[in-house]
MMTF fields as JSON, N, C-alpha, C and O atoms, coordinates in Angstrom:
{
  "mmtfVersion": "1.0.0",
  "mmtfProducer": "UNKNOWN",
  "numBonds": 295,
  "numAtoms": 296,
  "numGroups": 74,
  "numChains": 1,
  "numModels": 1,
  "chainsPerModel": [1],
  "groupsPerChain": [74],
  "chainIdList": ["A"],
  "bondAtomList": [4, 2, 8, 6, 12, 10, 16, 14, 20, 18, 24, 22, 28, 26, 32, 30, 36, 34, 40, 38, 44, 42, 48, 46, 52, 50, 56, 54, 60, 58, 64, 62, 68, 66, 72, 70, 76, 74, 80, 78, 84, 82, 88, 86, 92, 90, 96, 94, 100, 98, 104, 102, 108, 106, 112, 110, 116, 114, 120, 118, 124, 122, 128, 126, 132, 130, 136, 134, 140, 138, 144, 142, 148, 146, 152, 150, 156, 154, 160, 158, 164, 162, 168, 166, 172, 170, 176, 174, 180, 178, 184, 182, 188, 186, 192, 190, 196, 194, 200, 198, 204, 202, 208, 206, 212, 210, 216, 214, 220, 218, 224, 222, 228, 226, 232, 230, 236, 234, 240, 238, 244, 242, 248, 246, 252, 250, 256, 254, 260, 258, 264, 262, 268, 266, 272, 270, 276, 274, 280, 278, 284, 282, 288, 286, 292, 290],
  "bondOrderList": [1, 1, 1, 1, 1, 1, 1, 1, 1, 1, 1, 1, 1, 1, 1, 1, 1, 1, 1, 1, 1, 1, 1, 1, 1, 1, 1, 1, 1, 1, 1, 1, 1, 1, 1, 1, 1, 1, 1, 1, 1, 1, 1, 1, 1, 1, 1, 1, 1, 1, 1, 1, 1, 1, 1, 1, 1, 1, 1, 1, 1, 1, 1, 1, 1, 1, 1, 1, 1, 1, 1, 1, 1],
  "groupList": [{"groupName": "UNK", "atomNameList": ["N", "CA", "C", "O"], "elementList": ["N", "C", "C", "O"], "formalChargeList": [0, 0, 0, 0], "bondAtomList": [1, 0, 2, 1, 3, 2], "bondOrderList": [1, 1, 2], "singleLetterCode": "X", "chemCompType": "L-PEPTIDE LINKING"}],
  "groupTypeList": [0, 0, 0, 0, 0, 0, 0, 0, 0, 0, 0, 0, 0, 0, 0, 0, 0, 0, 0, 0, 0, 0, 0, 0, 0, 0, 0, 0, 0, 0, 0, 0, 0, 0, 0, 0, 0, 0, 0, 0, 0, 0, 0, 0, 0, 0, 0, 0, 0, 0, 0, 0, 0, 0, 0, 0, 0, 0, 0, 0, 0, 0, 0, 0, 0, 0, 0, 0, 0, 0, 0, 0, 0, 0],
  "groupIdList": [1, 2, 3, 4, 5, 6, 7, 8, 9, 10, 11, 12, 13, 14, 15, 16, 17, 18, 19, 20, 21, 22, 23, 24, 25, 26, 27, 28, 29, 30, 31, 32, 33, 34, 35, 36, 37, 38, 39, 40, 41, 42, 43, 44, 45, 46, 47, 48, 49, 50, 51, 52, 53, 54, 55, 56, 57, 58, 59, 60, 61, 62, 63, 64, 65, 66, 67, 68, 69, 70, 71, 72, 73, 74],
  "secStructList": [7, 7, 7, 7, 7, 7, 7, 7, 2, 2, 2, 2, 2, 2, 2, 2, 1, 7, 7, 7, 7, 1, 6, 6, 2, 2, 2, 2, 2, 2, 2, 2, 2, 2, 2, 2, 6, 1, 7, 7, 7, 2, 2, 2, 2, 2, 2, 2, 2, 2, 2, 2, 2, 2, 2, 2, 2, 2, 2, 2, 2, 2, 2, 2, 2, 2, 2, 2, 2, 7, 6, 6, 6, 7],
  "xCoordList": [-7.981, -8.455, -7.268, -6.153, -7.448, -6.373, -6.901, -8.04, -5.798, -6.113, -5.582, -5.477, -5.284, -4.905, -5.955, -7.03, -5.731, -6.251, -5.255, -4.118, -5.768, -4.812, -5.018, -6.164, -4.231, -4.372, -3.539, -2.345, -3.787, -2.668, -1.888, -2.267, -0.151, 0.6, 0.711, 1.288, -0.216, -0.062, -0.841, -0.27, -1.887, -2.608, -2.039, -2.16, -1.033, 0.018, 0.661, 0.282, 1.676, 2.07, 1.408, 2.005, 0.3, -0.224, -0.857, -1.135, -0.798, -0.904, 0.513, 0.773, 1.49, 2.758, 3.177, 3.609, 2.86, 2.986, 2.224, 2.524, 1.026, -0.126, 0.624, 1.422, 0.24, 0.597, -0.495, -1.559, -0.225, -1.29, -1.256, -0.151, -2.504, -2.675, -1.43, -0.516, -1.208, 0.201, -0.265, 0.506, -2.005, -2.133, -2.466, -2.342, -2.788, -3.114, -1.592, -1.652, -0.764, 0.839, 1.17, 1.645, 1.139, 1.276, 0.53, 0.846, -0.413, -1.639, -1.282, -1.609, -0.642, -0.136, 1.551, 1.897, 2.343, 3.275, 3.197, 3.973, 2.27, 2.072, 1.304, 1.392, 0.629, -0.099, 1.262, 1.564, 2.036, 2.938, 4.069, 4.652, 4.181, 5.429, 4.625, 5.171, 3.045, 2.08, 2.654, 3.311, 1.918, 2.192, 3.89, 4.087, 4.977, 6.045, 6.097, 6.815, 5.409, 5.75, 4.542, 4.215, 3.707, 2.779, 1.82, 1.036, 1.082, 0.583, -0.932, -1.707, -1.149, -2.696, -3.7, -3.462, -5.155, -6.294, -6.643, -6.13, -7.648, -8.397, -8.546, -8.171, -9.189, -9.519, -8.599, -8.609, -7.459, -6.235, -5.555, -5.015, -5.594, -5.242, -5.637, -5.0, -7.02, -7.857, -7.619, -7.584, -7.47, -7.324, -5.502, -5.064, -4.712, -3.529, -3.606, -3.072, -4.146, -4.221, -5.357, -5.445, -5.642, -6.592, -5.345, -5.074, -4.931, -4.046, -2.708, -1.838, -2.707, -1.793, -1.879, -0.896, -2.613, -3.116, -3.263, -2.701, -4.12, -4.175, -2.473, -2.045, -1.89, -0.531, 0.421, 1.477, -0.274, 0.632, -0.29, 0.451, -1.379, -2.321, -1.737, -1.197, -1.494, -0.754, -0.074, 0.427, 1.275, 2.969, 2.319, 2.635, 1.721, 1.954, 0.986, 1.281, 0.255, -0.308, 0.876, 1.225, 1.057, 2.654, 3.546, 3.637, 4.238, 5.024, 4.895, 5.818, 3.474, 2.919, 3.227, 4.308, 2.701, 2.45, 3.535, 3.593, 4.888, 6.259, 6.902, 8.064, 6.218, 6.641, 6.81, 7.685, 4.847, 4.748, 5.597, 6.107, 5.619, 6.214, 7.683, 8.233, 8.587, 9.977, 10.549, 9.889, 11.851, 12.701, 12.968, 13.704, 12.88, 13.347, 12.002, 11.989, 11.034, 10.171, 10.287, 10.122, 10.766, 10.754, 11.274, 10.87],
  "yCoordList": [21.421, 21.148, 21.251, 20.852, 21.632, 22.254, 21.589, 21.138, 21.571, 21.4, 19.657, 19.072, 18.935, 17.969, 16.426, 16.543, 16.043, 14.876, 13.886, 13.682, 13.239, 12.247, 11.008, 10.659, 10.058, 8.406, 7.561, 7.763, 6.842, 5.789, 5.523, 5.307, 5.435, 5.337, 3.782, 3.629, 2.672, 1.595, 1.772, 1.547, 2.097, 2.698, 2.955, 2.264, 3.921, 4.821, 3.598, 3.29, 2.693, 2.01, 0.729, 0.15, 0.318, -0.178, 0.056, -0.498, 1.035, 1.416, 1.805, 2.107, 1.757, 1.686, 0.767, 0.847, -0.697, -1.795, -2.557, -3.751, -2.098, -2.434, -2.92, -2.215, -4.096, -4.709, -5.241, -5.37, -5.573, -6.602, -7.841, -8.317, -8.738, -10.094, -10.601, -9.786, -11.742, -12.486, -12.774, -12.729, -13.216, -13.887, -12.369, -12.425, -11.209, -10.085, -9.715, -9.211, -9.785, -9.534, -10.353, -9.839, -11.257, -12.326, -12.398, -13.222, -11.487, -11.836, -10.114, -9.851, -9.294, -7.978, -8.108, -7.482, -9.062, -9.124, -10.293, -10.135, -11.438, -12.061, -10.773, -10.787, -9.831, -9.039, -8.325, -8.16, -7.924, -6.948, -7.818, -7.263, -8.793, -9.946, -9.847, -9.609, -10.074, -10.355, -9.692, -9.965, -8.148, -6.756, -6.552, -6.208, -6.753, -6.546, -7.805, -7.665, -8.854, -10.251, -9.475, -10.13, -7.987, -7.795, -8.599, -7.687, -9.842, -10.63, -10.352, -11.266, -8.986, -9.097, -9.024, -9.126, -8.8, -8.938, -7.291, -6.625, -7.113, -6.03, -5.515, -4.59, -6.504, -7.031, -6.795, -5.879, -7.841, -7.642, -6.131, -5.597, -5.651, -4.201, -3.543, -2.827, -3.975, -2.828, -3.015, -2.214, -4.856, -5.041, -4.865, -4.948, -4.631, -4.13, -2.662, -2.242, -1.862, -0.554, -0.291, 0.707, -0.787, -0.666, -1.138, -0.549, -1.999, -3.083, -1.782, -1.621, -1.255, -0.26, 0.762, 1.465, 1.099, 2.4, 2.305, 3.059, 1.235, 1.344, 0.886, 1.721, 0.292, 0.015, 1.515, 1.628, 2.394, 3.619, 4.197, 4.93, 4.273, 4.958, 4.469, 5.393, 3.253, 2.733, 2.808, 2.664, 3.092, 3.131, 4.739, 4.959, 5.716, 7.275, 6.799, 7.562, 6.058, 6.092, 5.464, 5.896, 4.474, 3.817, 5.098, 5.4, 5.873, 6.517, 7.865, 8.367, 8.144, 9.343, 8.467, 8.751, 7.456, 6.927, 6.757, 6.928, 6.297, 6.103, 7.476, 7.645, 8.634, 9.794, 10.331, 10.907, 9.617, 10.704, 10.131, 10.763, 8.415, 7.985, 8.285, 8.273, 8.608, 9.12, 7.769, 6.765, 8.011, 7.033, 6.126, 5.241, 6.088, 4.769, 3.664, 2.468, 4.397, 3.022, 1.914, 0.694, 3.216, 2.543, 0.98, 0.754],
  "zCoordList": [5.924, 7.263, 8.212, 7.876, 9.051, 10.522, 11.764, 11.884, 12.823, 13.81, 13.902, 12.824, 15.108, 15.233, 16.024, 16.613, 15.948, 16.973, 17.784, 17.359, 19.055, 19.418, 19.185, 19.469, 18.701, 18.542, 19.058, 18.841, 19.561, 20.396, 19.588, 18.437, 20.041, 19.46, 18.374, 17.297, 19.327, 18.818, 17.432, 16.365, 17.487, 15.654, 15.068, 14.057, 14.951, 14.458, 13.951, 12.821, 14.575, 14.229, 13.588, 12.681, 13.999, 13.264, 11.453, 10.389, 12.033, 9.685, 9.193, 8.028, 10.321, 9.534, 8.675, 7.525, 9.873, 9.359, 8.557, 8.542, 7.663, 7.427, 5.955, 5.337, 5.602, 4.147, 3.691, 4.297, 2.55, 1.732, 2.058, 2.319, 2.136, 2.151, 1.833, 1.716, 1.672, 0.857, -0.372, -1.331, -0.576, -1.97, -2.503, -3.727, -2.164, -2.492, -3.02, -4.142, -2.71, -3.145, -3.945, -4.957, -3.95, -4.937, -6.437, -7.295, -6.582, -7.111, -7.984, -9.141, -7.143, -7.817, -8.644, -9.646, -7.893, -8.652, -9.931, -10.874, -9.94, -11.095, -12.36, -13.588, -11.507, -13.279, -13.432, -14.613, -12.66, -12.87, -13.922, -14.853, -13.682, -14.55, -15.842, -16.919, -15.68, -16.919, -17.97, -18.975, -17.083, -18.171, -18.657, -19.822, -17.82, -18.717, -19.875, -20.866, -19.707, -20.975, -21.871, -22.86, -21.669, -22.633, -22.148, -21.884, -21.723, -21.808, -20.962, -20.682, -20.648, -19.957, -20.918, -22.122, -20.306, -20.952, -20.25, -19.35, -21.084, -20.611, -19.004, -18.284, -18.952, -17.532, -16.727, -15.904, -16.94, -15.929, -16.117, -15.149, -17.059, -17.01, -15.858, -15.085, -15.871, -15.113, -13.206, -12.272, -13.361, -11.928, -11.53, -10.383, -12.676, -11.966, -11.75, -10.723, -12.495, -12.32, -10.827, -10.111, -10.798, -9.298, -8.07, -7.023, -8.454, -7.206, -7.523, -6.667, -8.34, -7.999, -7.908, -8.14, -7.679, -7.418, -5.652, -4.858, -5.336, -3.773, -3.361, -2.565, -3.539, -3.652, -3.338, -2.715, -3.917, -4.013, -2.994, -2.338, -2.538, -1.608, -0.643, -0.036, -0.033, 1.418, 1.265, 2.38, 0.133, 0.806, 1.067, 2.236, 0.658, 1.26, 2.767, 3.688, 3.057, 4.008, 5.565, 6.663, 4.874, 5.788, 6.258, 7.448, 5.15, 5.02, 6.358, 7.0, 6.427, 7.12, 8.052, 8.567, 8.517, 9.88, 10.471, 11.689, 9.566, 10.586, 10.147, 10.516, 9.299, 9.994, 11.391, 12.038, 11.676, 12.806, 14.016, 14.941, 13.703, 14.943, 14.909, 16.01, 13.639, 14.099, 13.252, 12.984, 12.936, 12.834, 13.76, 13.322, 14.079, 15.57, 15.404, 15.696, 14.904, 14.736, 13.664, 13.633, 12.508, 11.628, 10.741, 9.601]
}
């Protein structure tokens, strides 16, 4: 797909800065401690592999956004 659109700069920056909840972060680095002690369940497998997966979908989504705005935002 081609061609551009315009968005206020504040949007732009706003999904720059876009993070996870705190207990949503919190809640990804306890499975992440889990899985290196070995210690998940099925289950938690599945909900760290989800929580990281979108994890990796917003840092490329962040990443674009304080592209477009330039270094100086960042």
């Amino acid at each position: 797909m081609s061609g551009s659109i315009k968005v206020p700069a504040e949007w732009v920056k706003a999904v720059g800065a876009f993070r996870f909840p705190e207990e949503t972060d919190r809640r990804l680095r306890w499975l992440m401690d889990q899985n290196n002690d070995g210690a998940l369940t099925a289950e938690q497998r599945e909900e760290l592999a989800s929580l990281a997966e979108l994890s990796e979908e917003l840092s490329l989504l962040r990443g674009e956004a304080l592209s477009l705005l330039g270094d100086s935002h960042a």
